[in-house]
Phi, psi and omega in degrees: 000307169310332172268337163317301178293353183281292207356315184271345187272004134318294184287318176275350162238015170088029183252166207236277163307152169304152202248148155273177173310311199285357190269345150295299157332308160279331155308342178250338167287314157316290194290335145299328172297327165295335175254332147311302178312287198286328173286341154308314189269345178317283207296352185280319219266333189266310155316269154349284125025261178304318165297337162298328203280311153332305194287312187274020175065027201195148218234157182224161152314313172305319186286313195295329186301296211275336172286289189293009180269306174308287178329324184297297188317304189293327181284287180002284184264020144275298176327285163353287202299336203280319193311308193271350193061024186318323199281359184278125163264141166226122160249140203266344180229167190282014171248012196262319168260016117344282179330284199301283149046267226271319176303298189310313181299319194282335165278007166274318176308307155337281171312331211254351169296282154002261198322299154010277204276332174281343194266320141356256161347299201261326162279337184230023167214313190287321186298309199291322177292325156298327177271004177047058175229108163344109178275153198206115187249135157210177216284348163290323194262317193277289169340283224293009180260323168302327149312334195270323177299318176274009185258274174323294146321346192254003191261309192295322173308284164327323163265332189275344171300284183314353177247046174218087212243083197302118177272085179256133158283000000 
């Protein structure tokens, strides 16, 4: 399998001869900065997409495509990172990990800000405006989102609490 992956990865970035370390090393740091940049505009392009599919009432084939392609990218590289374990950060003393800690929390409140206020957004105003349906706010639906937000911000906090890992010797 591993000689399947140089070949292609020879062939998709165009080299003939082995690579030094660092020239690997930048050859895998592009393709990765190239596959964020593309799972970024997938998801702009499958939203864009779906929002079309919406106003006209009709699921398209481009959109389930561009949906499942993201998913494949996404499993892909969870599966990869949980395989290889990449994903554990370790730190060795209690004021380092506090700090970090203190990092997780403050991007889980973020996220959970974030998500909140886009799921907000996209249900009680854009859904209703594509669907040519009257928005209607009304204080039940602003909890359960505010309620859905802090779940969420507290889910992203538990994983990111779980890749954080105090090393006492």
């Amino acid at each position: 399998m591993k000689n399947i992956e140089q070949k292609l990865l020879k062939h998709f970035v165009g080299y003939i001869d082995d690579r030094d370390e660092y020239q690997q090393k930048m050859i895998y740091k592009i393709l990765a900065d190239a596959n964020m940049m593309t799972f970024i505009l997938l998801t702009v392009c499958m939203m864009i997409s779906f929002i079309w599919d919406a106003w006209h009432h009709t699921v398209s084939l481009g959109t389930i495509f561009l949906f499942l392609i993201q998913q494949l990218n996404s499993y892909y590289i969870l599966v990869k990172t949980k395989k290889f374990d990449v994903l554990q950060t370790e730190v060795f003393d209690e004021d380092n990990y506090k700090k970090e800690l203190s990092k997780i929390k403050k991007s889980a409140i973020l996220s959970g800000i974030n998500w909140g206020i886009f799921m907000f957004a996209w249900m009680e105003f854009l859904f209703p405006l594509i669907l040519n349906e009257p928005i209607e706010l009304k204080w039940f639906n602003v909890c359960v989102w505010f309620i859905a937000s802090i779940l969420f911000g507290g889910s992203m906090y538990a994983v990111g609490k779980g890749k954080l890992k105090l090393i006492k010797e």
